[in-house]
C-alpha positions in Angstrom: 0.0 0.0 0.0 1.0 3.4 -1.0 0.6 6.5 0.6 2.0 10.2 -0.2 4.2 10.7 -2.5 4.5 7.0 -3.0 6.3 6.3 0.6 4.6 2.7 1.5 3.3 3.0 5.1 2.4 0.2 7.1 -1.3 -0.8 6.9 -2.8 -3.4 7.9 -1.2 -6.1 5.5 1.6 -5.0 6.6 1.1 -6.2 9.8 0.4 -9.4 8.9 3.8 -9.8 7.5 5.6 -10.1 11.1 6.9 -13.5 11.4 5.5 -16.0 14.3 6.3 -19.1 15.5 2.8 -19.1 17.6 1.5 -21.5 15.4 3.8 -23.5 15.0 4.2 -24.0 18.2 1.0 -25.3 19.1 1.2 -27.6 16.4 3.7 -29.6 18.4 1.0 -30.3 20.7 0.6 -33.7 18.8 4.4 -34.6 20.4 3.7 -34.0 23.8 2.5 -37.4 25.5 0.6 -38.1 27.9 0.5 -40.4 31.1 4.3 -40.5 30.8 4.7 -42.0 34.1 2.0 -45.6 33.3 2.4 -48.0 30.7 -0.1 -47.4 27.7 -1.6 -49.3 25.5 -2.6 -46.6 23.8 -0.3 -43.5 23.6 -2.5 -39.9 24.1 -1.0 -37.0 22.9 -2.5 -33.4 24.6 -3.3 -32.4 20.9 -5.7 -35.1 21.0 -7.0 -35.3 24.5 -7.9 -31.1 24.4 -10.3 -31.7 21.3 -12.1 -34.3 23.9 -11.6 -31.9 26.5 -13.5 -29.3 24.3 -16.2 -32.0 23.4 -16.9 -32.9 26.7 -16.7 -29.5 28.2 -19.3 -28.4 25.6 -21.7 -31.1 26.6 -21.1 -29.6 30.6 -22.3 -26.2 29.6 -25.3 -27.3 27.3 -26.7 -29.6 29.9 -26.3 -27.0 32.6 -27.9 -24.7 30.1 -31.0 -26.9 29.7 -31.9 -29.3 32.5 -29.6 -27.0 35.9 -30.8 -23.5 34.7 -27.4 -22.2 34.2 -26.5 -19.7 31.2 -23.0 -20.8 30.2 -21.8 -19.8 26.7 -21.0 -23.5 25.0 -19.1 -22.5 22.5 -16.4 -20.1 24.5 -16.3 -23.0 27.1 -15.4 -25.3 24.1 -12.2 -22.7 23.1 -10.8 -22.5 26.7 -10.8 -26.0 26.3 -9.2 -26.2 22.9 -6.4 -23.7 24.9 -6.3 -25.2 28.2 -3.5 -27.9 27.9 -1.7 -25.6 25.1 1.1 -24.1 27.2 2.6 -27.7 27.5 4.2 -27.0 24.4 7.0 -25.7 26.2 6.7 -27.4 29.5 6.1 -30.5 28.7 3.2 -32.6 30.4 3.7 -32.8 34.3 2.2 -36.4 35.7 -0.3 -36.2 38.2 2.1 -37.5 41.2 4.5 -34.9 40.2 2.7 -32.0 40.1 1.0 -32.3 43.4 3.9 -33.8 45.0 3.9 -31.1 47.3 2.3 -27.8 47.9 5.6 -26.0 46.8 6.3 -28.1 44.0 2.6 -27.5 42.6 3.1 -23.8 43.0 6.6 -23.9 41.6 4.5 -25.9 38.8 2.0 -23.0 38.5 4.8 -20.2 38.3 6.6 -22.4 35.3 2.8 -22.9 33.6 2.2 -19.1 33.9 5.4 -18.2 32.3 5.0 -20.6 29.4 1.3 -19.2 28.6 3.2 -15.8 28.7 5.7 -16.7 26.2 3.3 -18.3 24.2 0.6 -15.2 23.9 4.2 -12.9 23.3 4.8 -15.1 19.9 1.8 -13.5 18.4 1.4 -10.3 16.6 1.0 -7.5 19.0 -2.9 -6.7 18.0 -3.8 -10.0 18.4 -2.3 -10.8 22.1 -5.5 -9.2 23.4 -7.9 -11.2 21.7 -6.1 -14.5 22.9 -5.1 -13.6 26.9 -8.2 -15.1 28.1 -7.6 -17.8 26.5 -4.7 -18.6 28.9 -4.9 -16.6 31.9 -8.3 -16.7 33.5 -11.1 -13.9 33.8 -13.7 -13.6 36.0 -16.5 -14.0 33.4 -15.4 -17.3 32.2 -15.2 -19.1 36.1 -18.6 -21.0 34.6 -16.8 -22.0 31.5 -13.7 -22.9 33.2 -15.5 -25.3 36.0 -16.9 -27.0 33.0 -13.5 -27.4 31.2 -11.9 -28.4 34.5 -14.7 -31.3 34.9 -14.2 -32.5 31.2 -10.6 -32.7 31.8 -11.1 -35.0 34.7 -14.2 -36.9 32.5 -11.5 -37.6 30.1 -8.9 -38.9 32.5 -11.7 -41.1 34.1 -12.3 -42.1 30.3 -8.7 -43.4 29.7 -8.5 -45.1 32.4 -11.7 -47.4 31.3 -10.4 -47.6 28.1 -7.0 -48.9 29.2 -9.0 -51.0 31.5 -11.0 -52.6 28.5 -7.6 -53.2 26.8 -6.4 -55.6 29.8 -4.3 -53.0 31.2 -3.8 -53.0 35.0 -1.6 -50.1 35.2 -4.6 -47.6 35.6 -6.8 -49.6 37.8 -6.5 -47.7 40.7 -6.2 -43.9 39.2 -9.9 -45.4 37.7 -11.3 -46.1 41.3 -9.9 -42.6 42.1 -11.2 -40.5 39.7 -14.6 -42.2 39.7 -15.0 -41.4 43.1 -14.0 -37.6 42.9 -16.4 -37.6 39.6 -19.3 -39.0 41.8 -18.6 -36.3 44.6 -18.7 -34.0 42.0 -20.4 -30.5 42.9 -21.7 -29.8 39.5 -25.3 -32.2 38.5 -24.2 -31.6 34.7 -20.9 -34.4 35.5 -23.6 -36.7 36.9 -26.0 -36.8 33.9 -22.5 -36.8 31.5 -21.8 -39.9 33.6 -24.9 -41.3 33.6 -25.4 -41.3 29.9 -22.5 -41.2 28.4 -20.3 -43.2 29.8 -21.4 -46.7 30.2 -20.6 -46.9 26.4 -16.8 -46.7 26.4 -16.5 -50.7 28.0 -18.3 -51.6 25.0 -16.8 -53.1 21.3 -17.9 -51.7 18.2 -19.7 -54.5 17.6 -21.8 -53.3 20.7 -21.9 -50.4 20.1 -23.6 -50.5 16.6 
């Protein structure tokens, strides 16, 4: 683009120009495994797990929504979830018994997530930083969104562990038992209806299944 005399001046093409590894970045989400501590029969990469994450999360809000009288936005609690797992790109994925080995070491976890998130939302193009921070560092309007994504997450981890389970795999017996019983306890009614008619289905073959 042109402006006087000629002299290009830097519009909004321009801008567009500046290099970014942002992308590129994320897409290396699809290297990062997890459960890195267990034997798998299945590897689970966090590329893959946050798409279930977002799924599942969605379902959390629309059932709220319709049966709990709640008014959470689906479709932002779906993109936090997309997001939610992202910074791991740089960090790597931190097993369970690691991260909450202690109270110091999970805020010394915490600090190292934060300043990967940050580095992450500094690869982008100035004018778009905004529109992606509360994608990564929380806001007060999204704490109904965020509950849900935080249930999915743990609805997902419950799910591996059955499927792993179905595969004649041992190793995730007990982390099953575990998580069931924190889903059950579960505050939110929308984890209890997920559960009750959802899950029952991931024991079964395709065969079943159809």
């Amino acid at each position: 683009m042109r402006g006087v005399n000629g002299i290009p001046h830097a519009g909004p093409a321009a801008m567009l120009s500046v290099v970014s590894h942002y992308f590129a970045y994320l897409a290396r989400m699809k290297f990062i495994q997890r459960w890195g501590l267990m034997r798998n029969t299945l590897h689970e990469n966090i590329q893959e797990h946050s798409l279930q994450v977002a799924m599942i999360a969605h379902a959390l809000a629309l059932i709220n929504n319709r049966r709990f009288g709640a008014s959470i936005d689906p479709e932002r609690t779906a993109l936090l979830a997309v997001f939610h797992d992202a910074e791991e790109v740089i960090t790597g994925d931190m097993p369970t018994p690691i991260k909450y080995f202690s109270p110091q070491v999970a805020q010394a976890i915490d600090g190292l997530e934060a300043v990967a998130k940050d580095r992450l939302l500094k690869m982008l193009p100035a004018d778009l930083r905004p529109d992606y921070e509360s994608l990564f560092f929380a806001v007060d309007a999204d704490d109904e969104a965020w509950a849900c994504v935080k249930a999915a997450d743990k609805i997902c981890a419950y799910l591996k562990c059955v499927e792993e389970h179905k595969a004649g795999n041992a190793e995730f017996g007990r982390a099953e038992e575990t998580l069931r019983a924190e889903l059950d306890a579960h505050p939110d009614p929308a984890v209890r209806a997920f559960l009750d008619t959802f899950t029952d289905s991931f024991r079964l073959t395709l065969d079943e299944l159809n």
